[in-house]
N, C-alpha and C positions, 0 to 999 in steps of 0.2 A: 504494500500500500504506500504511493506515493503521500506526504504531507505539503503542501501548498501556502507559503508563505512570500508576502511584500519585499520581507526583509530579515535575512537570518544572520543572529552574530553567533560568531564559536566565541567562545571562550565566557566566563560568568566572572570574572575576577572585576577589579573597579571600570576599567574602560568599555569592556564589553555590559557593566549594569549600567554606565551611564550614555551608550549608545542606545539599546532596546531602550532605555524610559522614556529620552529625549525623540526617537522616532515616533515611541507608541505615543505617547502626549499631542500626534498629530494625527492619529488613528490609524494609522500604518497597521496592519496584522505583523505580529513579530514572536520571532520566537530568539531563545536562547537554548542555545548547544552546547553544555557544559560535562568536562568528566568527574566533575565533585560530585557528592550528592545535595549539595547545598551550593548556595550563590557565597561570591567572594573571593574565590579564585587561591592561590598561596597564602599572600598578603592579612585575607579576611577571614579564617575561619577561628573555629573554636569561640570559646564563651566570650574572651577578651578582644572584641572587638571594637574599633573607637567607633566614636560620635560619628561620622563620617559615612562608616559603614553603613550603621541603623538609619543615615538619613537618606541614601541611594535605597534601600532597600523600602522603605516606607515609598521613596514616590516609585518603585515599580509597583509596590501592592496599589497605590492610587489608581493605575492605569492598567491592572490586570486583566480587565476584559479584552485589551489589546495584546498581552504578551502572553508569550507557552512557553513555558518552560521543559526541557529533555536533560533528565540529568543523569550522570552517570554514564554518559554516548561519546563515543570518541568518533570523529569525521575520519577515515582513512582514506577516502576515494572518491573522486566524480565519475561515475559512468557512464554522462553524457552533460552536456554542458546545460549549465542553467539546477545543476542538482546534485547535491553532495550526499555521500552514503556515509555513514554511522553506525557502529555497532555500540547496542545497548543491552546489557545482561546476555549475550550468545547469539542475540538474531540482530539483524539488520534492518535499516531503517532507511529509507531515502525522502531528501526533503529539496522539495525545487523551491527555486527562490527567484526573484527577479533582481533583488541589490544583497548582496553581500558584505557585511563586517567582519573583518578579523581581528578579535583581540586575544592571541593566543599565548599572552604573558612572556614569563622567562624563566627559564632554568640557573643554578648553579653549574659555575665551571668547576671542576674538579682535576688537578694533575694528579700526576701521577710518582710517586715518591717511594723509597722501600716501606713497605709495610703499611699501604696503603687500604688494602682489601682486607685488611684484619674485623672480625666485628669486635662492633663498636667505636671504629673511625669511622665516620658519618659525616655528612654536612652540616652545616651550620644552621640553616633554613629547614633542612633535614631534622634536626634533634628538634628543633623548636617544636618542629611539625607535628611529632613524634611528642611531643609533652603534650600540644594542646591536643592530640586523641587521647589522652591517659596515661602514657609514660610515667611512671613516677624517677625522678632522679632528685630525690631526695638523698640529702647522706653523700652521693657521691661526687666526687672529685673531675671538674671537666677542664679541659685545656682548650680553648677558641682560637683557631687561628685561618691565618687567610690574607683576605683583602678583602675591602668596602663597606660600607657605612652599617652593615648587615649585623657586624662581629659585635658590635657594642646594643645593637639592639638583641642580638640571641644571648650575650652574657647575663646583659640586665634583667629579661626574662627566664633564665634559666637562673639567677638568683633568686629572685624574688616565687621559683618553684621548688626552694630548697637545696639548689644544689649548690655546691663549694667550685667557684671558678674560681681557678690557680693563679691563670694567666692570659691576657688579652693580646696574643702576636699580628702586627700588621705588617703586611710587607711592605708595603711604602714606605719611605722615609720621611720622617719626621718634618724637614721642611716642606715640603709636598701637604702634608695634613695640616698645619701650619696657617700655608696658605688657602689651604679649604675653609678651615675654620674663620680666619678673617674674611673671607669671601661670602658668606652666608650670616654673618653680622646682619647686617641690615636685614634679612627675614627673620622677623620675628617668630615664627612658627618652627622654622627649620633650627631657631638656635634654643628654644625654648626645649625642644623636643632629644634636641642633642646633649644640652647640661640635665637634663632628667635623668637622660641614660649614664652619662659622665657621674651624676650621683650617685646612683644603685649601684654601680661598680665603681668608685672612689677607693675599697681598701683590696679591688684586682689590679697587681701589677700591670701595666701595659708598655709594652715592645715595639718599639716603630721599627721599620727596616729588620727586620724578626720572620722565620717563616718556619716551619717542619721540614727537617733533611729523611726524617724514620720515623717509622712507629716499630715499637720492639712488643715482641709477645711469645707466646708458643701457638696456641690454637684461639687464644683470644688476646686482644688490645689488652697492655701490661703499661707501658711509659712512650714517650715521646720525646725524640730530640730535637730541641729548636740549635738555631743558630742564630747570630745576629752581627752581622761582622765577622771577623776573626774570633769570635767566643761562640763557644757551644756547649751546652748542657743536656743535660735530660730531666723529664719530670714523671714520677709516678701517679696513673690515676687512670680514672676511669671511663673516659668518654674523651675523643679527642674527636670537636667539631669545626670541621675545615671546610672551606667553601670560598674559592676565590671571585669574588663579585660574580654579576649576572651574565647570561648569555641569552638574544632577545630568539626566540622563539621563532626561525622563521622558514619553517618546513612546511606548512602546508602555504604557505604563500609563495613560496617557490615552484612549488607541483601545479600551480596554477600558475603558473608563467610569469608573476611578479617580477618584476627588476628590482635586486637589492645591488645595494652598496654602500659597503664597508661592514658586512655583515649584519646589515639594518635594510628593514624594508622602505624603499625610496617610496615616498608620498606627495603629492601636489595639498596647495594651502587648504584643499577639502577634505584631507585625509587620504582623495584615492589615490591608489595606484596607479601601474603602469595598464592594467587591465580595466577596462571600461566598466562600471557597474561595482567593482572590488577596492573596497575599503580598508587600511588598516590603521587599527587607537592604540597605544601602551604600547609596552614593552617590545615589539617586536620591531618596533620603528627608530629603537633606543632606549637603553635603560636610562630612564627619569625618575622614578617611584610613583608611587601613586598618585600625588597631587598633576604630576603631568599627561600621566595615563586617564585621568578625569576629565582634563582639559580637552585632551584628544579625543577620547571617548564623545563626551557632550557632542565636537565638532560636525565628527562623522556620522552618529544619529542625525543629528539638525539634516546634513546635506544630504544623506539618504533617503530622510523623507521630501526630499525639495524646499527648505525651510534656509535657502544660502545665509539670508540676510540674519538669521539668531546663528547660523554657526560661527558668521563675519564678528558676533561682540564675542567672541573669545580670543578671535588673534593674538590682542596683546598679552595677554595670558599665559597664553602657549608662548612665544616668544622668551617670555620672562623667564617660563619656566626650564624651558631647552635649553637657557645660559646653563642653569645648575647640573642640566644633564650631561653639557659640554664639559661642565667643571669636576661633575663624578667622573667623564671618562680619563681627565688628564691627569687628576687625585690618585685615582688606583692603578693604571696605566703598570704591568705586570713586569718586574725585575724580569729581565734577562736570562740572570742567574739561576730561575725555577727550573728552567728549562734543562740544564743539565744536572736535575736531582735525580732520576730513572738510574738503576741500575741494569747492567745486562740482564738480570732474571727478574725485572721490574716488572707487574704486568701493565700493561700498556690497555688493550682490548679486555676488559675483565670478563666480558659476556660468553668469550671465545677462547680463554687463555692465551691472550700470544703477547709474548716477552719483550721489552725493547730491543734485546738481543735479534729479535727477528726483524722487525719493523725498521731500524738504523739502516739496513743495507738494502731499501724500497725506494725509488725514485718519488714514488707519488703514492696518494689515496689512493687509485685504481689501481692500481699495481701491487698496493698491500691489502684490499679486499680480493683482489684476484690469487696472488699467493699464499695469504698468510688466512682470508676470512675475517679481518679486522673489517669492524661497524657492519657485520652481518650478522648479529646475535637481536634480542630482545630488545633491546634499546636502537636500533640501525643507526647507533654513530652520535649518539646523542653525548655520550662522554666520552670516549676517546675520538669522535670528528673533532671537536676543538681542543678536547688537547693536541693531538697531532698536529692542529693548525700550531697552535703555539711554540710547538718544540722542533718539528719538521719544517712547517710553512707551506705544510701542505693544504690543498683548497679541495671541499668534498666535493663528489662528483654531484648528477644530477638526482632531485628527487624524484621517485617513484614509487607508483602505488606497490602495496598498504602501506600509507603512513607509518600505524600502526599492525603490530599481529596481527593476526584475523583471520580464523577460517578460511580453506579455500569455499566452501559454498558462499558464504557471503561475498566474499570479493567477487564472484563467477556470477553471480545471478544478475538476470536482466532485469532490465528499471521499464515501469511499465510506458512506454515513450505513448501512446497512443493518447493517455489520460495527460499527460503532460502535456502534450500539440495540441490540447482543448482545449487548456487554462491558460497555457500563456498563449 
């Protein structure tokens, strides 16, 4: 059964609620296509959510006769243009649409270092994740480390759930955050927000120009060795949450023949693309955080629904807000240096096992999925494609369907085109 919609966003995180309210506000039929079971995306789940959230989610209830909501569906496929396939709980779904949003967020970067795959070395966004479902880490010992504004918000929160962080390591250098911090001065929300969390963790040391060379264990995470300069140590403990800043989501906008560039989906001042009708908000057009993925979101709802002139009052907004997104990229902008922490027995591919040992002597991405089966496991490349970029410079090839896993009968089945060539 095909589903028939004006206007469908992927993604339910802030850009994608503030694109479905702002189109539905104009009577648009919309739905949202989310793999939570609930709206808010990374950023919004769990009990603790701010003021912000509760207030996107009240004006979609306001205008719910206009939106549908699909949760829990992942879009892996078009099977014919004008109509994206979706798997939900094992069966498949197809929804045609006539304008499309993409707010499909942003992942954690993750390198790769000895002793990385041990459990309980986790992400940073990861453990957080992982507390607000019920985790208890109470009592226990965690070491944060990474890059991006992310570290000091998972510490603060992982204090205030009990647990003992050791140690706050950033890899940046001190003047570098320095200047961040003076640069964000004058917003008063962004600095209000950053001495809260500077508070809550005031008696965790913190490490500028710091990163993880190891994690040591037997069959589980045991300690962790930073470096920072010419000094290195180790710490003993029990969760070491590493996550080097974000990477913008941009897989299925490429499968749909998007132009990105510089690893961000290129957008015109309406949000769209390079594809006619195909829209993208947040993160995948640049990590900014939430407040500029709302901005962008708003925009591309307005101009989806044909409403230019309310998406035209946010420009300066977005403007404003892209500075601080220019300013996160040149703040975290990743040491060199990471790049040769792998060891020959490093694994590199975790989905697939394959070792830097194998991958160093590859010319390219295609040549190491062709040899070796690196980014052809569960995730296709979703954590070792940009590490590789990072350490190799290598560039992943093209997308193709499934997105995601999926059944072969679902990806194989026909879309009922007859019922579609009636409605649009």
């Amino acid at each position: 059964m095909t589903q028939h919609f004006d206007i469908v966003v992927v993604g339910g995180g802030p850009a994608g609620m503030a694109a479905a309210a702002c189109a539905a506000e104009y009577g648009k039929p919309v739905v949202i296509v989310d793999d939570n079971l609930t709206l808010g995306g990374q950023i919004w789940r769990g009990k603790d959510i701010p003021a912000a959230a509760r207030k996107w989610q009240a004006r979609l209830d306001s205008v719910s006769a206009h939106v549908t909501r699909i949760h829990g569906a992942r879009v892996f496929s078009q099977p014919v243009p004008g109509v994206l396939r979706a798997e939900q709980n094992g069966r498949y779904l197809d929804i045609a649409y006539r304008k499309l949003i993409l707010a499909t967020g942003a992942r954690e970067r993750f390198l790769p270092f000895p002793g990385w795959t041990l459990p309980n070395v986790v992400g940073a966004g990861g453990l957080q994740a992982l507390v607000k479902s019920g985790l208890s880490v109470k009592g226990k010992h965690v070491v944060v480390a990474g890059s991006g504004p992310l570290l000091l918000a998972v510490a603060a929160y992982l204090q205030t759930h009990g647990a003992k962080v050791l140690a706050i390591c950033e890899q940046a250098q001190f003047s570098r955050l320095l200047k961040f911090v003076h640069s964000i001065v004058t917003d008063s929300g962004k600095l209000r927000q950053a001495l809260t969390y500077k508070m809550q963790t005031m008696s965790v040391p913190f490490y500028a120009g710091c990163y993880p060379v190891s994690a040591g264990g037997g069959k589980k995470f045991e300690s962790v060795t930073l470096r920072q300069g010419k000094r290195a140590w180790t710490i003993a403990c029990d969760y070491l949450a590493c996550g080097f800043h974000l990477v913008p989501n941009t897989e299925l906008a490429e499968f749909f023949g998007c132009r990105i560039s510089n690893g961000k989906v290129a957008v015109d001042k309406w949000q769209q693309t390079s594809i006619l009708d195909v829209y993208c908000a947040g993160e995948p057009t640049g990590i900014g955080g939430a407040e500029l993925a709302l901005v962008e979101g708003q925009i591309a709802g307005y101009a989806a629904a044909g409403q230019q002139d309310k998406a035209h009052s946010f420009f300066e907004e977005r403007a404003r807000r892209r500075k601080f997104a220019q300013l996160l990229e040149e703040t975290f902008a990743l040491d060199p240096a990471l790049a040769q922490l792998p060891q020959d027995e490093t694994l590199v591919c975790r989905c697939e096992d394959v070792p830097y040992s194998v991958l160093k002597h590859e010319p390219s991405w295609r040549a190491a999925k062709l040899h070796t089966r690196c980014g052809m496991g569960p995730c296709q490349g979703r954590i070792c494609g940009t590490a590789t970029e990072f350490i190799f410079g290598w560039t992943a090839g093209q997308v193709r369907p499934p997105i995601f896993p999926t059944p072969l009968s679902s990806l194989g089945a026909k879309p009922e085109l007859i019922e579609l060539q009636e409605t649009r």
